[in-house]
VOPAGU-2260 file (C-alpha; in pm, 1 decimal, decimal comma):
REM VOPAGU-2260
SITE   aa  ch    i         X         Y         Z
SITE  UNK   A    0       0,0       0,0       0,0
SITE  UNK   A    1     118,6     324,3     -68,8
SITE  UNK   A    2      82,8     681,5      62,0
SITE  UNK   A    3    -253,5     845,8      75,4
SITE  UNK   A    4    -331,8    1227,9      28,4
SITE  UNK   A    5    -616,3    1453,8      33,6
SITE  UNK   A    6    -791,1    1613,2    -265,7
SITE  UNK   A    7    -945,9    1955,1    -218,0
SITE  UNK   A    8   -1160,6    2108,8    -444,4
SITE  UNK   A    9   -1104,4    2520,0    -409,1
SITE  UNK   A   10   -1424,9    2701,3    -502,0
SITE  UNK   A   11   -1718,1    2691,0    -232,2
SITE  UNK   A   12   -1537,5    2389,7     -39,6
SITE  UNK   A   13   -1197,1    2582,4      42,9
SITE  UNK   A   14   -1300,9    2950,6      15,5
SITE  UNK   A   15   -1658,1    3083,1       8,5
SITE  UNK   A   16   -1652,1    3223,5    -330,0
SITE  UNK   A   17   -1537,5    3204,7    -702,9
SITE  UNK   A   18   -1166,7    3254,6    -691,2
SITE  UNK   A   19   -1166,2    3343,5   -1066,0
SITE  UNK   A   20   -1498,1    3608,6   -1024,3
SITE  UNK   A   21   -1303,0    3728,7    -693,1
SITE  UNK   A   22    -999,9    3884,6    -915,7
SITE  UNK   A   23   -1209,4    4015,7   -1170,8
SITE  UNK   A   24   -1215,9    4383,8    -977,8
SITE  UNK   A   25    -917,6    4412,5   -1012,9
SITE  UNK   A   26    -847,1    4225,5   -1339,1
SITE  UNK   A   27   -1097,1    4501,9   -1406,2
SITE  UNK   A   28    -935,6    4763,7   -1296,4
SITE  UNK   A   29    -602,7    4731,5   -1445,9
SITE  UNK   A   30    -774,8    4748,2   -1794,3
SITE  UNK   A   31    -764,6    4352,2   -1845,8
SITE  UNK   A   32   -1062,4    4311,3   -1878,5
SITE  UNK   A   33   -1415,6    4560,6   -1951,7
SITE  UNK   A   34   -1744,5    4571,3   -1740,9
SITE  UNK   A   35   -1900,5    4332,3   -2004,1
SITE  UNK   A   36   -1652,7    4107,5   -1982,1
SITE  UNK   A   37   -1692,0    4083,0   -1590,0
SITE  UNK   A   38   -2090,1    4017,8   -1621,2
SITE  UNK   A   39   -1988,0    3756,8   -1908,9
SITE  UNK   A   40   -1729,6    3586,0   -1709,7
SITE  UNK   A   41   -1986,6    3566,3   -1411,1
SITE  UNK   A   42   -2244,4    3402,3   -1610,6
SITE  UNK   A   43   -2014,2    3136,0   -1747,8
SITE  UNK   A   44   -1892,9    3047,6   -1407,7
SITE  UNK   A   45   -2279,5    3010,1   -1356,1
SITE  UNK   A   46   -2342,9    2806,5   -1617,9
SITE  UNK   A   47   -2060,1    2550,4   -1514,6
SITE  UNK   A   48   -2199,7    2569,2   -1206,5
SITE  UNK   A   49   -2527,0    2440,6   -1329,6
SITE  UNK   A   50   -2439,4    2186,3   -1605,0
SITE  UNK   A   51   -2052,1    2144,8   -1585,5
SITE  UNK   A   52   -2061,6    1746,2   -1627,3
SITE  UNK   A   53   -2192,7    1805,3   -1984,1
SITE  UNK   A   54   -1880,9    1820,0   -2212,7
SITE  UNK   A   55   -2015,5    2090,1   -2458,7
SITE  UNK   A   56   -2055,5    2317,4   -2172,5
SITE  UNK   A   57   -1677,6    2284,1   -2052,3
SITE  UNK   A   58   -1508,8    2316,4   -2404,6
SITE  UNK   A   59   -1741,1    2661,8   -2412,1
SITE  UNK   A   60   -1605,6    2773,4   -2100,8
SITE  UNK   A   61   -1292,3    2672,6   -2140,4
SITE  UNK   A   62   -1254,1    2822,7   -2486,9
SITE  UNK   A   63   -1393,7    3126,9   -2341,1
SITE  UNK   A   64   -1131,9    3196,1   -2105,7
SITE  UNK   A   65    -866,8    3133,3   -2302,2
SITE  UNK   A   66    -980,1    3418,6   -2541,7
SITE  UNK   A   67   -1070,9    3684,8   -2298,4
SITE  UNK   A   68    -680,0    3588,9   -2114,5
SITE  UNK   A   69    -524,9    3643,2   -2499,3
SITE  UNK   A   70    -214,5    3917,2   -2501,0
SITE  UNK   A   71    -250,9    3938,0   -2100,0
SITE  UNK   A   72     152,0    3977,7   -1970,9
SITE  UNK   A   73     157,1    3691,4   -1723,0
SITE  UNK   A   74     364,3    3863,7   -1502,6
SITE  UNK   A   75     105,2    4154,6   -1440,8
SITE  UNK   A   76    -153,2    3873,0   -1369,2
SITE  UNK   A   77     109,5    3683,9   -1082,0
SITE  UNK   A   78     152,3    4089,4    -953,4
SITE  UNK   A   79    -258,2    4175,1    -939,1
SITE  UNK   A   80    -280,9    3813,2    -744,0
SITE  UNK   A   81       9,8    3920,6    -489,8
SITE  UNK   A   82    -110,3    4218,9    -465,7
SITE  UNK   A   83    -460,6    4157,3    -351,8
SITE  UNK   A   84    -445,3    3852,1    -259,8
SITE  UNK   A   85    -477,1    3904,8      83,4
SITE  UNK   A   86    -789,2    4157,1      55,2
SITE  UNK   A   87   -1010,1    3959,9    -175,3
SITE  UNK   A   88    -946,7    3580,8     -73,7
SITE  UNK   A   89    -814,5    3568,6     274,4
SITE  UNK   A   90   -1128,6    3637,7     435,7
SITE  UNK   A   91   -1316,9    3428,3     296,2
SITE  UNK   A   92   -1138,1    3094,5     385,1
SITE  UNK   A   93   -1336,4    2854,4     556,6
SITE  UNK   A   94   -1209,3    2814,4     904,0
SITE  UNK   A   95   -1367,2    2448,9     891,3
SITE  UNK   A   96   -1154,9    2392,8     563,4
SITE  UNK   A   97    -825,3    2514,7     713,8
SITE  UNK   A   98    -895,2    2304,4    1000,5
SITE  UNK   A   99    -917,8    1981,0     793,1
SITE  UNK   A  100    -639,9    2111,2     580,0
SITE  UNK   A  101    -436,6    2095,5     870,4
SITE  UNK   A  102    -554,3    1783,4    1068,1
SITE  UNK   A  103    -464,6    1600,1     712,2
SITE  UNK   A  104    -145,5    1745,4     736,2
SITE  UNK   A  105     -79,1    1618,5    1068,6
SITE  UNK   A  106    -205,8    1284,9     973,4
SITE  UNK   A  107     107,2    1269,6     745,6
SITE  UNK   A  108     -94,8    1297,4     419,4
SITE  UNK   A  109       4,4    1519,9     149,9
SITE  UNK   A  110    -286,5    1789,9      65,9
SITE  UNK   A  111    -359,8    1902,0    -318,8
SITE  UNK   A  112    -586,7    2152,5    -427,5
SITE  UNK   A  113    -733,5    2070,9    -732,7
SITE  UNK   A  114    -902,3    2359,6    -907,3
SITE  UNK   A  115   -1017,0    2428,6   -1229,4
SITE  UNK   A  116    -919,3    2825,8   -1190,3
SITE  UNK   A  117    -606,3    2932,3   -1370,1
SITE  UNK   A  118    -249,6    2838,2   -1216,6
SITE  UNK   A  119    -143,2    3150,3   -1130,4
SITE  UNK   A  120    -422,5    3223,4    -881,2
SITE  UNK   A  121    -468,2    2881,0    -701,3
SITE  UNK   A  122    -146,7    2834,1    -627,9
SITE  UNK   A  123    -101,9    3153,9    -401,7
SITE  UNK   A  124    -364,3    3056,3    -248,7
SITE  UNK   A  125    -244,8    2712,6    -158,1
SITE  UNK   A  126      86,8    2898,2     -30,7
SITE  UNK   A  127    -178,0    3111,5     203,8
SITE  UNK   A  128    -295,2    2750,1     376,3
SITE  UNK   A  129      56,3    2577,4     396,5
SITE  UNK   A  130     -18,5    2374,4      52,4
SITE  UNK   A  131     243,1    2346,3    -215,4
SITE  UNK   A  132      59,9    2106,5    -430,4
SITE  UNK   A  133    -212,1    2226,6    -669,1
SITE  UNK   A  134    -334,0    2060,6    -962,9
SITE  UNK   A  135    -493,7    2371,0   -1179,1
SITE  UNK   A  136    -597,1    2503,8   -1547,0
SITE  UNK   A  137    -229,0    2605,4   -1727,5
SITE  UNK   A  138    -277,6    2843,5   -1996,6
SITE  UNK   A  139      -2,0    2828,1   -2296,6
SITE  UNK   A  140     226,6    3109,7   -2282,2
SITE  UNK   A  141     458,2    3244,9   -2567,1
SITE  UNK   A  142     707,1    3553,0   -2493,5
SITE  UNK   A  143     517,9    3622,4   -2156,0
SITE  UNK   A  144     180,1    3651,5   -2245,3
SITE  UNK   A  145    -104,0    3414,1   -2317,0
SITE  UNK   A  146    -164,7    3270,7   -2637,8
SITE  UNK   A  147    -550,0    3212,9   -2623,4
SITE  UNK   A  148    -497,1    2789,7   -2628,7
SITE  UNK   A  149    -513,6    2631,6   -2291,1
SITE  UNK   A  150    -260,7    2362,3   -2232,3
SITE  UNK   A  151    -439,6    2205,5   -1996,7
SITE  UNK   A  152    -801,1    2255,8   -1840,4
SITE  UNK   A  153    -843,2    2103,4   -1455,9
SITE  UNK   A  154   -1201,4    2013,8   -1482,9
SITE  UNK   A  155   -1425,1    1728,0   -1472,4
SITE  UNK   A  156   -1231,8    1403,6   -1574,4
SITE  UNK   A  157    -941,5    1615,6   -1637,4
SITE  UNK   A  158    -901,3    1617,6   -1282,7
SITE  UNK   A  159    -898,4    1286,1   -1218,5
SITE  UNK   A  160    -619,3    1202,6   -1495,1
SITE  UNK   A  161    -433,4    1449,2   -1377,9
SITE  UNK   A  162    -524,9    1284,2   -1024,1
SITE  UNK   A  163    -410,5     984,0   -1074,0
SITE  UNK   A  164     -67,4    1067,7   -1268,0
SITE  UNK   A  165      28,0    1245,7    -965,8
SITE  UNK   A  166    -105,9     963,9    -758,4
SITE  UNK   A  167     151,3     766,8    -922,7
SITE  UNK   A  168     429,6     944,5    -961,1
SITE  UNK   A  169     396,5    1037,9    -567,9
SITE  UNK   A  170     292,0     654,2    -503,7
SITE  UNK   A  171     -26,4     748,6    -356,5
SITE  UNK   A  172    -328,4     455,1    -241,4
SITE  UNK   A  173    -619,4     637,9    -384,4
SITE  UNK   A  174    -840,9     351,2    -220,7
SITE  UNK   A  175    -720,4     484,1     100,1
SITE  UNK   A  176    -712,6     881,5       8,7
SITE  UNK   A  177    -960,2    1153,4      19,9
SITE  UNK   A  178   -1135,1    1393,6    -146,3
SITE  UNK   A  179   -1360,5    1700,5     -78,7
SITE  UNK   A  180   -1580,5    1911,9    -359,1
SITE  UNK   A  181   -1942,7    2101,4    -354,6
SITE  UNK   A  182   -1983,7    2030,4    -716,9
SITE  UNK   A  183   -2184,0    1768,2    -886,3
SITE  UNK   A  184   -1934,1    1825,0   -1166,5
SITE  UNK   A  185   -1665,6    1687,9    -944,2
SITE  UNK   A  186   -1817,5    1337,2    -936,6
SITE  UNK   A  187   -1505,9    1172,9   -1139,5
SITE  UNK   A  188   -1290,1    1300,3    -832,2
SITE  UNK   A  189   -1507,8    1193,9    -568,7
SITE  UNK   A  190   -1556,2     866,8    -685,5
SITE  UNK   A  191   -1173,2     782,4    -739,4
SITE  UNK   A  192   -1064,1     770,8    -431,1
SITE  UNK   A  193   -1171,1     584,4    -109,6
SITE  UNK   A  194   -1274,7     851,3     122,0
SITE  UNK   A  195   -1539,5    1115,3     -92,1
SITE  UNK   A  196   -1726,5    1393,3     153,7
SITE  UNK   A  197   -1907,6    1636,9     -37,3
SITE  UNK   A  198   -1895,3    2039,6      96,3
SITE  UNK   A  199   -2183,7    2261,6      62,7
SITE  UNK   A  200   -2335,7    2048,8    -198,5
SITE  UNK   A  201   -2543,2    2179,5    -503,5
SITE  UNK   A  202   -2884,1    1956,9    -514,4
SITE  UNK   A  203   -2722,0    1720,7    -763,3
SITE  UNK   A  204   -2449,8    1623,1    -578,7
SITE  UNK   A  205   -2652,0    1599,0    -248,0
SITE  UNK   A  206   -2860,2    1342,7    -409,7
SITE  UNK   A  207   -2562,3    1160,1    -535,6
SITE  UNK   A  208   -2408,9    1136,4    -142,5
SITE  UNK   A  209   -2765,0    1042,6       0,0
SITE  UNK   A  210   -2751,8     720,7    -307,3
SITE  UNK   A  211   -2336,3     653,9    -166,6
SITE  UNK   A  212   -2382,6     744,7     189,9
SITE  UNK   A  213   -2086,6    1013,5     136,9
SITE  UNK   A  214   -1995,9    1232,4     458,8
SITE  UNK   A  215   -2212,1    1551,9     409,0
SITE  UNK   A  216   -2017,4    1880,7     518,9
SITE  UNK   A  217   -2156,0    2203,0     579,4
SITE  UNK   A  218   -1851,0    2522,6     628,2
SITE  UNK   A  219   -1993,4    2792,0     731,2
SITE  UNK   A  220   -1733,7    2977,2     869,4
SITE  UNK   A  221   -1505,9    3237,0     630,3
SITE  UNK   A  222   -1259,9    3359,6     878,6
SITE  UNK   A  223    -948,9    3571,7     826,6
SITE  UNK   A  224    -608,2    3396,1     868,4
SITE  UNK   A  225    -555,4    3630,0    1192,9
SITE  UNK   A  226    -883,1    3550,6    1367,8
SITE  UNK   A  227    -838,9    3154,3    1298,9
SITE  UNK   A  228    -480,9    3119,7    1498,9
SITE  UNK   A  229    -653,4    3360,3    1757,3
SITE  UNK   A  230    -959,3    3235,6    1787,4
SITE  UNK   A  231    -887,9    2772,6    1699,4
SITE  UNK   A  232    -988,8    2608,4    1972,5
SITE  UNK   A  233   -1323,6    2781,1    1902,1
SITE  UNK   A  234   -1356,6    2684,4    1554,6
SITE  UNK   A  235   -1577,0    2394,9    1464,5
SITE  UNK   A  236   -1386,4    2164,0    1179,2
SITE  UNK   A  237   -1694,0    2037,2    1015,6
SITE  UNK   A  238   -2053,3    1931,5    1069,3
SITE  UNK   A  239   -2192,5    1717,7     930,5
SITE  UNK   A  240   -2574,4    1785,3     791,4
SITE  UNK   A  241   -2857,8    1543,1     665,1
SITE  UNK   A  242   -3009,6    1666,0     494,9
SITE  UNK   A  243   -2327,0    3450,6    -898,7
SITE  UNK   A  244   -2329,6    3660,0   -1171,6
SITE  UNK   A  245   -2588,9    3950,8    -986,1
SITE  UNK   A  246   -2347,6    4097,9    -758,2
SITE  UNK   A  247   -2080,2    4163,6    -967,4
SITE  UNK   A  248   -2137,8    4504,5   -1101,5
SITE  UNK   A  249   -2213,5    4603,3    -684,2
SITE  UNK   A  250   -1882,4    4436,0    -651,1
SITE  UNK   A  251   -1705,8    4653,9    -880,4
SITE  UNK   A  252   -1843,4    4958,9    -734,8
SITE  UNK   A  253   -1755,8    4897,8    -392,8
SITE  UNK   A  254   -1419,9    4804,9    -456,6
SITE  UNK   A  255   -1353,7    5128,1    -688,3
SITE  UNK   A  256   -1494,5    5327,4    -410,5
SITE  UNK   A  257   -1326,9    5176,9    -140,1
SITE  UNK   A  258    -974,8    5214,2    -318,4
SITE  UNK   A  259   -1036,8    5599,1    -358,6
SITE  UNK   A  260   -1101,3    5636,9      -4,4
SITE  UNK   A  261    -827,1    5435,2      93,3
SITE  UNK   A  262    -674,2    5673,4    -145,1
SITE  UNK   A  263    -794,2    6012,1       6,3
SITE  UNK   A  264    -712,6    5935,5     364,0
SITE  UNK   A  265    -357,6    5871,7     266,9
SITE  UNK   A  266    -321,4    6145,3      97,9
């Protein structure tokens, strides 16, 4: 038998929002991208949401992220990520999440975030909970900018090859690993390894745990990276229960406000 590890889906299972919709302020901001765009971008992550097992639907998305990221620099996208990294994604991590993250850790297991955001923003946010391992979508890159192909998109049974290479490169007992997702379109992960709980589960994948008597997790908890070390033996790692697109535009506006006050009381 080999080693096990623990899978971790990243959207609504590790942090309480879309990590990809979460940079698009300022994405936004810095010109990549225009107001349309952001309201686009929001309803495609809806739309995987909603039918992202069907195949057609995630060549679409896929294909339409890898056009809007065509000519970025990559190196302004890695600076926007640092940058505000700790403002737009920090407080929104699950305490129960980083919990488990941990307590896996301890166990001796290795912990992966698999995510089908782009590379450059899961993995800074693996290095914000102690993980080095992600397993995310790699765009192609020629002279330092994006070429509009993707060289590889982490989603549905994407993940799972991409799974299981690792698994044996790293000689890793899938039978005896875990994995954790909200998403319905995350079933090929779930079901190849031994140890499936589903997080905040959409109706489909609820149904599918209730059929395979998964673990059912509810996280509740977003809490700043501060207030968990202060505040641990308080927080709750997981219960377990029985049973997108609208607020962008609001989104933008706060966050253009806020910087100009920010702004003005420096000043």
């Amino acid at each position: 038998m080999g080693r096990s590890a623990a899978f971790f889906d990243l959207d609504k299972t590790v942090i309480a929002k879309s990590s990809a919709l979460a940079f698009g302020r300022p994405f936004y901001r810095d010109g990549l991208i225009t107001r349309r765009d952001v309201v686009k971008s929001a309803y495609a992550q809806l739309m995987f949401r909603l039918g992202g097992t069907d195949e057609q639907t995630m060549a679409r998305t896929r294909d339409y992220l890898a056009a809007l990221c065509k000519g970025w620099q990559v190196e302004q996208v890695r600076q926007i990520v640092a940058e505000t990294l700790h403002e737009l994604i920090n407080p929104y991590v699950y305490a129960e999440a980083a919990a488990l993250i941990e307590e896996h850790q301890a166990a001796g297991r290795d912990v992966v975030l698999v995510s089908a955001s782009g590379e450059e923003m899961v993995r800074p946010i693996g290095e914000l909970l102690g993980v080095t391992d992600v397993i995310a979508t790699r765009m192609t890159v020629r002279d330092g900018r994006y070429s509009g192909e993707v060289e590889f998109y982490a989603a549905g049974p994407s993940k799972v090859e991409a799974v299981s290479e690792l698994a044996a490169a790293r000689d890793y007992d899938l039978a005896d690993s875990y994995a954790y997702s909200d998403s319905y379109s995350d079933r090929p992960l779930l079901e190849c390894v031994g140890h499936p709980s589903v997080v905040n589960p959409d109706r489909q994948l609820r149904k599918l745990a209730s059929e395979n008597a998964w673990p059912v997790l509810e996280f509740r908890h977003p809490i700043p990276l501060g207030r968990r070390l202060r505040e641990r033996p308080a927080v709750p790692v997981a219960a377990a229960a029985l049973g997108v697109g609208v607020g962008v535009a609001i989104g933008i506006a706060w966050y253009g406000r806020h910087r100009r006050t920010r702004a003005a009381t420096t000043a």
